[in-house]
C-alpha positions as a printed NumPy array, in Angstrom:
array([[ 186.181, -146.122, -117.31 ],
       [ 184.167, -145.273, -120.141],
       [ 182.737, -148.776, -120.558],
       [ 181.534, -148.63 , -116.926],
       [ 179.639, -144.911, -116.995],
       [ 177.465, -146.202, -120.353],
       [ 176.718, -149.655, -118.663],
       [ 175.623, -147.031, -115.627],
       [ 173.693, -145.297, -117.694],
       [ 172.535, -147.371, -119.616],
       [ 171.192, -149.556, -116.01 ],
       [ 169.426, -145.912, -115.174],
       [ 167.565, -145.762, -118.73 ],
       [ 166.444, -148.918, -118.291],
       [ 165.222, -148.733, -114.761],
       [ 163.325, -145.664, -115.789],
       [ 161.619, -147.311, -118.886],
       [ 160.367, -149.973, -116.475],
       [ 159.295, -147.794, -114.225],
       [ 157.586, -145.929, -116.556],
       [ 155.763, -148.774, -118.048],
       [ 154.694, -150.207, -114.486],
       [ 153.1  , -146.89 , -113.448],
       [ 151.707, -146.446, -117.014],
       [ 149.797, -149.828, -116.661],
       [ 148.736, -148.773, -113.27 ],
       [ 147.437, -145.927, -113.656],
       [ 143.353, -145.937, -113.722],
       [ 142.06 , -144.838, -117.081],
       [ 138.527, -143.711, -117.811],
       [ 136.588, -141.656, -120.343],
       [ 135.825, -138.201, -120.544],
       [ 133.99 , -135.821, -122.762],
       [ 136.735, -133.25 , -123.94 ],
       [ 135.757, -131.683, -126.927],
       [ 132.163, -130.761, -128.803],
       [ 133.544, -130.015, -132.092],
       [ 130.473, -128.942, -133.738],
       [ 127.74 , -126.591, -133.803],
       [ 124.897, -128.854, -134.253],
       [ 123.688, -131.091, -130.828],
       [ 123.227, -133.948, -133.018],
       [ 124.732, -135.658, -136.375],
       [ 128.53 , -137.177, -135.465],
       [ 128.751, -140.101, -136.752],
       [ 132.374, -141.066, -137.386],
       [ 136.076, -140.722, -135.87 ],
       [ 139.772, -141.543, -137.027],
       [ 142.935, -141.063, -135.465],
       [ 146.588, -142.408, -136.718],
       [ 148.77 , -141.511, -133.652],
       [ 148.021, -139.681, -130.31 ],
       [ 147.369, -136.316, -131.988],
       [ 146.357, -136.984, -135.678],
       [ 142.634, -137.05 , -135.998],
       [ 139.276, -136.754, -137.505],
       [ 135.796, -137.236, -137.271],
       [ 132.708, -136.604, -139.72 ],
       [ 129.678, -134.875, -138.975],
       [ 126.416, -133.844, -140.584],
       [ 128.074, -132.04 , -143.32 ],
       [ 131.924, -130.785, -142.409],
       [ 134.784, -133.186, -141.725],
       [ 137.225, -131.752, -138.909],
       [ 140.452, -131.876, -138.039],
       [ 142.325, -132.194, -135.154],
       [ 146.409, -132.373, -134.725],
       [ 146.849, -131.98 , -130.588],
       [ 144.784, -135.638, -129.44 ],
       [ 141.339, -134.023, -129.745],
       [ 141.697, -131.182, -127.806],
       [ 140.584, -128.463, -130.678],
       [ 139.316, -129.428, -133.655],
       [ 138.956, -127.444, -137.159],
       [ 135.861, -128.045, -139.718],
       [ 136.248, -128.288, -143.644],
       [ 133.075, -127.651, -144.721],
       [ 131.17 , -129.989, -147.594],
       [ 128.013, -129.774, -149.512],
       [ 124.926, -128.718, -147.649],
       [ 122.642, -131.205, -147.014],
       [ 125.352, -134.26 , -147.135],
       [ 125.805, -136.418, -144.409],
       [ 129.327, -138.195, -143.967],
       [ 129.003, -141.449, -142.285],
       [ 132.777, -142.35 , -142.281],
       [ 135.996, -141.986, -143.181],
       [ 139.456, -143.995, -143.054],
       [ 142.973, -143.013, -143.589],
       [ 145.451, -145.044, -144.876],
       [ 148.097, -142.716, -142.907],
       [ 148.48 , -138.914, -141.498],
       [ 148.628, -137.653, -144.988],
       [ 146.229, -140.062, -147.407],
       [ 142.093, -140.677, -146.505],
       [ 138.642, -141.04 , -147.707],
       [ 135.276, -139.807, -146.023],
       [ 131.886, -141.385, -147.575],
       [ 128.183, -140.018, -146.823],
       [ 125.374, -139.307, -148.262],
       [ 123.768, -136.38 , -149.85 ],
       [ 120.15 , -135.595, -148.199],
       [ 119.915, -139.289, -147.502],
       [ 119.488, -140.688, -151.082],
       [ 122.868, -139.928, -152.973],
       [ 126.321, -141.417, -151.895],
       [ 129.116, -139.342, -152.52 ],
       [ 133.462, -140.23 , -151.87 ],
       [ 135.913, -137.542, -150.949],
       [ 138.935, -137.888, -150.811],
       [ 142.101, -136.045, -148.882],
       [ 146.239, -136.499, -149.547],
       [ 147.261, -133.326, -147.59 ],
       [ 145.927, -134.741, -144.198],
       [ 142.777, -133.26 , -144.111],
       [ 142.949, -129.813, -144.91 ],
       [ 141.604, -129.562, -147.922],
       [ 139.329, -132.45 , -149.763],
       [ 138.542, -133.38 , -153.197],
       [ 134.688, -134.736, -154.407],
       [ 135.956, -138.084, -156.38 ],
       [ 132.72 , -139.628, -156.835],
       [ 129.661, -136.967, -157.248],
       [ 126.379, -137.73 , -155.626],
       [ 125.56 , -140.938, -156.712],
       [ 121.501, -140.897, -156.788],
       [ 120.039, -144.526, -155.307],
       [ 123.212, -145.416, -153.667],
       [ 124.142, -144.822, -150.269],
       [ 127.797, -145.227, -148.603],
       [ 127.879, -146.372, -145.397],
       [ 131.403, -147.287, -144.391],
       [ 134.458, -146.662, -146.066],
       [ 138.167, -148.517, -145.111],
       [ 141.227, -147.201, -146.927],
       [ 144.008, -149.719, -147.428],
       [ 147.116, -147.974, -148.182],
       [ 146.977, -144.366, -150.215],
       [ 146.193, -145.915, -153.551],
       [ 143.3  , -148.511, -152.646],
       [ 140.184, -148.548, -151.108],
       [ 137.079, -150.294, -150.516],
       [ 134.172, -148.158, -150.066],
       [ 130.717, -150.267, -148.955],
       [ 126.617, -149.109, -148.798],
       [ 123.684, -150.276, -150.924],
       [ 121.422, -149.011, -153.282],
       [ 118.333, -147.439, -152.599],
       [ 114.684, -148.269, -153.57 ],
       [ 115.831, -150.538, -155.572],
       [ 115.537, -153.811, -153.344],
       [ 117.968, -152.455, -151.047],
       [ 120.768, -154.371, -152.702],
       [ 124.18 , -154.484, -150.789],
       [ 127.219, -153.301, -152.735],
       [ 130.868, -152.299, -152.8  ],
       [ 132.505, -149.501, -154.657],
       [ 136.801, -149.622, -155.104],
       [ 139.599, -147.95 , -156.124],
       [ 142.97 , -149.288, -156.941],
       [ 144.531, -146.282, -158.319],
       [ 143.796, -143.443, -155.314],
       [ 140.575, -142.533, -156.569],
       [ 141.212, -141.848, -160.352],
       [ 138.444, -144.588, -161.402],
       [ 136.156, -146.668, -158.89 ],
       [ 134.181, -149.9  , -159.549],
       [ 130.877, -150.99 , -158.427],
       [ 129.815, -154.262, -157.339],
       [ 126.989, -155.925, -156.401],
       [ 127.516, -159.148, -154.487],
       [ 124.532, -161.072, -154.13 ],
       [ 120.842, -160.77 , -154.756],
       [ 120.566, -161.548, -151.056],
       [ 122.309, -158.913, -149.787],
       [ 120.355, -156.291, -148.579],
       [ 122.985, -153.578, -147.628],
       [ 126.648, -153.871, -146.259],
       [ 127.067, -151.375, -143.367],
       [ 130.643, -151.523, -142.404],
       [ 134.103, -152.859, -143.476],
       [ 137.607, -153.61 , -141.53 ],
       [ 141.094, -154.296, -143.261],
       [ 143.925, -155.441, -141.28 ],
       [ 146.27 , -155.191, -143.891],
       [ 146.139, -154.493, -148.046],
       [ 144.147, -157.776, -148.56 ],
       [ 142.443, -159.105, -145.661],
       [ 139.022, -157.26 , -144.918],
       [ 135.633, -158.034, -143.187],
       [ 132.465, -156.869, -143.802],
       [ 128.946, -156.707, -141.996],
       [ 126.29 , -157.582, -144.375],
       [ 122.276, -157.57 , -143.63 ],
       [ 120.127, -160.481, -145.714],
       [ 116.813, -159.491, -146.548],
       [ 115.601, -161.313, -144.055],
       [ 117.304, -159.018, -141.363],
       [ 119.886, -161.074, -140.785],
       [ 123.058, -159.711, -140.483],
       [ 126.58 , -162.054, -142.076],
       [ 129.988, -161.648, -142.337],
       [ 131.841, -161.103, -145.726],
       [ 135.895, -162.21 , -146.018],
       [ 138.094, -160.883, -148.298],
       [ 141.789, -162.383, -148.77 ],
       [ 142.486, -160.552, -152.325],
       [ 141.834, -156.639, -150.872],
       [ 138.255, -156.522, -152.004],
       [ 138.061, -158.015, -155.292],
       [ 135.938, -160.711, -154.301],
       [ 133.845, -161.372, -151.169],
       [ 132.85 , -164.563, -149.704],
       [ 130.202, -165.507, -146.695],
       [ 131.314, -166.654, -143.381],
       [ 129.784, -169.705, -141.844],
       [ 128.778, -169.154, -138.084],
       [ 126.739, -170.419, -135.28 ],
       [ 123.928, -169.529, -136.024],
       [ 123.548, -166.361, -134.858],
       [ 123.148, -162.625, -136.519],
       [ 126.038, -160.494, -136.156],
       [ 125.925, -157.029, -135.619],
       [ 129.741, -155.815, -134.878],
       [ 133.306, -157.235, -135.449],
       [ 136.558, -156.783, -134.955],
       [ 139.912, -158.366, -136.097],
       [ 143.341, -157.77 , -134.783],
       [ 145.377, -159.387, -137.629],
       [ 144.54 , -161.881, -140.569],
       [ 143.647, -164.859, -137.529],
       [ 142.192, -163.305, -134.685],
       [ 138.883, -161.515, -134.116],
       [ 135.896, -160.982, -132.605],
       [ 131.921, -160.982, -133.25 ],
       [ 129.117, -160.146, -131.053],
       [ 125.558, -161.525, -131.921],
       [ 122.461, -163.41 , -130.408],
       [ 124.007, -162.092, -126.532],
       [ 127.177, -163.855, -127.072],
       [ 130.605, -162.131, -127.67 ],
       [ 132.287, -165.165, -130.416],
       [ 136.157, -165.465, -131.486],
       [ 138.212, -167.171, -134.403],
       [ 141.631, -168.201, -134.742],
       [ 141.744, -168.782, -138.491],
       [ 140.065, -165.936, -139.917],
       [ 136.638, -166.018, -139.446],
       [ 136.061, -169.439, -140.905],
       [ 135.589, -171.235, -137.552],
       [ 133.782, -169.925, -134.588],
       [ 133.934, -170.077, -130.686],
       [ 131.614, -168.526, -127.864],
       [ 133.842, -166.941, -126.241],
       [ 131.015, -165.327, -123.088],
       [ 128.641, -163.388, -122.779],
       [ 128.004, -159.972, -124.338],
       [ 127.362, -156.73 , -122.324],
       [ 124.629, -156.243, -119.904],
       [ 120.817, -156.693, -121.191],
       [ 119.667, -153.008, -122.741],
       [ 122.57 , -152.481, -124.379],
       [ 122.303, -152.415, -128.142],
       [ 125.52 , -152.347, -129.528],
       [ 127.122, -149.819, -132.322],
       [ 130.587, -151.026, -132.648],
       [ 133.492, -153.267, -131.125],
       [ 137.358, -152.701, -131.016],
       [ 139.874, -155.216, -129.658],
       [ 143.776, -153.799, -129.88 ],
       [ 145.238, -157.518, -129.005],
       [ 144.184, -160.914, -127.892],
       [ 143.054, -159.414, -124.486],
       [ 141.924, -156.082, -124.304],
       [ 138.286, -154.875, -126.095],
       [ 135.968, -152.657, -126.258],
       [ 132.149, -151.78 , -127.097],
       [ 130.404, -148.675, -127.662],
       [ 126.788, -148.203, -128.147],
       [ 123.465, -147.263, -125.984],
       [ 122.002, -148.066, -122.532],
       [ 118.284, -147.612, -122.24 ],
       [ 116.536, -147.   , -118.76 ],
       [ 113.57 , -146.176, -118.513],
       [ 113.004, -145.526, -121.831],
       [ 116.041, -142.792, -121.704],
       [ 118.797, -143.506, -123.6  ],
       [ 122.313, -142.818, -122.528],
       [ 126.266, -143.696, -123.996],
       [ 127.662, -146.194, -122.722],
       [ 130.895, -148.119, -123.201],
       [ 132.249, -151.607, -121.597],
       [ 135.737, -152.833, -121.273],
       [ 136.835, -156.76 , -121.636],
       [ 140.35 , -157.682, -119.966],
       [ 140.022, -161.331, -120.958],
       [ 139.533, -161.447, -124.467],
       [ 135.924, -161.058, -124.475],
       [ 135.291, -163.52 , -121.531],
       [ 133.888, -160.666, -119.112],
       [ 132.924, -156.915, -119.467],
       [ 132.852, -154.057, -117.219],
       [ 131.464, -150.789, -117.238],
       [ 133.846, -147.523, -118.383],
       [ 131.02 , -144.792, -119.205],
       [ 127.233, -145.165, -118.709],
       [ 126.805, -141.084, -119.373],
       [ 124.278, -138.649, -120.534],
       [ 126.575, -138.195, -123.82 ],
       [ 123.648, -139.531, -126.349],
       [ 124.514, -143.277, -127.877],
       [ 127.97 , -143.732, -128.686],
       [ 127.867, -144.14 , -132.681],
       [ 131.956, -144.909, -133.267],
       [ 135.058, -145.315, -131.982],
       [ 139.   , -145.741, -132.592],
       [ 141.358, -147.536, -130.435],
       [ 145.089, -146.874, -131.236],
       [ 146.012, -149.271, -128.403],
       [ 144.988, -150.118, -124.567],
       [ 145.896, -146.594, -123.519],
       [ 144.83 , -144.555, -126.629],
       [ 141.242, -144.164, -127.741],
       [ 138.642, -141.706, -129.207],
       [ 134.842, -141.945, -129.699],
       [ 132.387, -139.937, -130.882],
       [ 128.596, -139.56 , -129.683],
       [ 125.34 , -138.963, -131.813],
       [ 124.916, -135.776, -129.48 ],
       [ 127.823, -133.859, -131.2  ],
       [ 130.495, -134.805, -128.361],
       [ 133.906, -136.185, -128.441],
       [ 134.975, -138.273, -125.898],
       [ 139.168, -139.961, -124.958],
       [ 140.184, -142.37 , -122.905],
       [ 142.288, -140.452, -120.34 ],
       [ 143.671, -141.353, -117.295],
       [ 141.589, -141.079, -114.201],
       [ 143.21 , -138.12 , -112.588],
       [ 143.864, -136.146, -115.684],
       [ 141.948, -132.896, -116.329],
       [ 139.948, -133.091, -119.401],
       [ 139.321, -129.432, -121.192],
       [ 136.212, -128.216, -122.468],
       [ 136.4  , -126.857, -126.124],
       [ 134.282, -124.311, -127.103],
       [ 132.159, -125.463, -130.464],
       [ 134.263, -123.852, -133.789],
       [ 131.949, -122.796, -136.185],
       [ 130.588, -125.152, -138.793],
       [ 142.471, -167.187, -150.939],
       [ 142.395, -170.956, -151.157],
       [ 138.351, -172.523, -150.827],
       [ 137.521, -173.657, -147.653],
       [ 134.032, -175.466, -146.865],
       [ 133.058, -172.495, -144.689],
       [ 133.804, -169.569, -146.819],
       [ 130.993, -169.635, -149.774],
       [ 132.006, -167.339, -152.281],
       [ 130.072, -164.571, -154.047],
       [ 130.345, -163.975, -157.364],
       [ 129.02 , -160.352, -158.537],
       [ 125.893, -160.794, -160.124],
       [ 126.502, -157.837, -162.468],
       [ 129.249, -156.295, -164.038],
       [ 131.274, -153.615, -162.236],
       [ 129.982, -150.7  , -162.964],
       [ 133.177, -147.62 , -163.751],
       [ 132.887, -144.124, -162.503],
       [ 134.841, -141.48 , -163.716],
       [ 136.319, -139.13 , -160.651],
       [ 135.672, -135.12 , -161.053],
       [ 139.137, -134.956, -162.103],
       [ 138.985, -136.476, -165.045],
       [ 135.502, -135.313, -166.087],
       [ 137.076, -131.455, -165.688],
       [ 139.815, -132.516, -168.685],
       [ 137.587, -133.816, -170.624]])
């Protein structure tokens, strides 16, 4: 008797998680602006979530906070004058925001209480400049910019030990800046790089960051990437949206990239189908956010938001039905379903060698910082 009512209920649980999962992937999703978290109408630059609630983004100087999906959001203030340009957490608990202090001194902070309070780990750095920042568990990360007027020279700054000491490295001669890093894992990572000559390359790391090597493509320059997992990614460059199966080392064109006018900012797949890119439309001269959706791996794209929000300058997707991006224009926007009510927040005050991986070996020695912390004892 027993046996029969849990294989009953049991049958009912399941029917109701399938049902739940067919309406889920039915249901119309779209995005909306739900949040303008702060006070200034321009300057937001980056965004982060770990879950469905857990969240931040980075602004022209404070870093907020948000813990119900974007809804409200609280700001931390930093320095005056400092602009962060992005931050990564390694979970709800453990992250890193990166910027720039009146646009010619790169400064790291660093979090391990989840954003509520931050520590300065690397003062502002004078002629170097932190662009993007990827944190790969809550003792390591990989921090990458270039240094300024000094022949715009591409480095990377790391930490193995959550921030105590960091290391600077410069790459390559040839590398003009590197503008923004991915990690699937500890110890695979990508990197955007720009040559001198404007063009922009991909870096590969298999060893977390301690050395970088250059990507062969087709040709073409890339200017955003994503990667699902150590095999699988995605590049878009010269109009073409290109994929890899082994890591970046071999390259397909995989279609066509979005519409003409577009200028992309970034690109996020969350598996081998479903992507997305976020930049800027111009008409007429205006320009205006706007986001497309790909359903077949990168094959075709359709429109989600040509708005009025300003260009779209990053974004985070947890998953198909999960995502957060932020505009230039001070707005944050979620990918909602299509009949849900979005609310209006009032602002709250301020490896092995391979023939197509040529590696890089740093052309100076790593250069050791010593974090606040440690400064303070001495």
């Amino acid at each position: 008797m027993h046996m029969k009512k849990a294989i009953l209920q049991l049958g009912i649980f399941a029917i109701f998680l399938f049902t739940y999962f067919v309406t889920l992937r039915a249901q119309q999703y779209t995005w909306k602006e739900i949040a303008r978290p702060t006070n200034y109408r321009l300057y937001t630059y980056s965004i982060e979530f770990v879950d469905a609630l857990r969240g931040w983004c980075a602004a022209k100087d404070p870093v907020y906070r948000t813990m119900d999906g974007g809804k409200t959001w609280k700001g931390i203030h930093g320095p005056r004058d400092a602009n962060f340009t992005d931050l990564s957490f390694a979970d709800q608990w453990n992250g890193w925001a990166v910027g720039n202090f009146a646009l010619v001194a790169g400064l790291i902070w660093r979090t391990n209480d989840g954003g509520i309070t931050w520590v300065e780990q690397v003062p502002p750095q004078v002629n170097r400049r932190y662009w993007a920042t990827a944190a790969q568990s809550m003792t390591h990360n990989t921090t990458v910019g270039d240094i300024f007027l000094h022949a715009d020279t591409g480095l990377t700054m790391q930490t193995i030990n959550g921030g105590s000491n960091w290391q600077e490295r410069i790459l390559a001669d040839s590398i003009a800046a590197i503008t923004d890093i991915n990690f699937t894992d500890p110890f695979f990572g990508w990197a955007m790089a720009r040559l001198r000559n404007e063009k922009g390359i991909i870096l590969r790391t298999v060893d977390g960051g301690r050395t970088w090597g250059v990507l062969k493509t087709l040709g073409y320059s890339f200017i955003a990437l994503s990667f699902i997992d150590s095999l699988r990614g995605w590049a878009i460059g010269g109009g073409w949206v290109h994929s890899t199966q082994d890591g970046g080392l071999t390259w397909q064109v995989t279609g066509l990239s979005p519409p003409p006018r577009f200028y992309v900012c970034t690109l996020s797949f969350v598996d081998s189908l479903n992507g997305w890119t976020f930049g800027t439309r111009v008409e007429s001269s205006v320009e205006t956010g706007a986001i497309y959706h790909s359903k077949d791996g990168g094959k075709s794209w359709s429109s989600n938001l040509v708005g009025v929000f300003g260009y779209i300058t990053d974004a985070k997707m947890l998953d198909q039905f999960h995502g957060w991006a932020v505009s230039y224009d001070g707005a944050v926007l979620a990918y909602l379903p299509a009949t849900a009510v979005a609310e209006r927040i009032q602002p709250i005050p301020p490896p092995a060698f391979h023939s197509n991986l040529i590696i890089l070996i740093p052309s100076i020695p790593p250069r050791k910082f010593t974090s606040l912390c440690q400064m303070k004892k001495k």
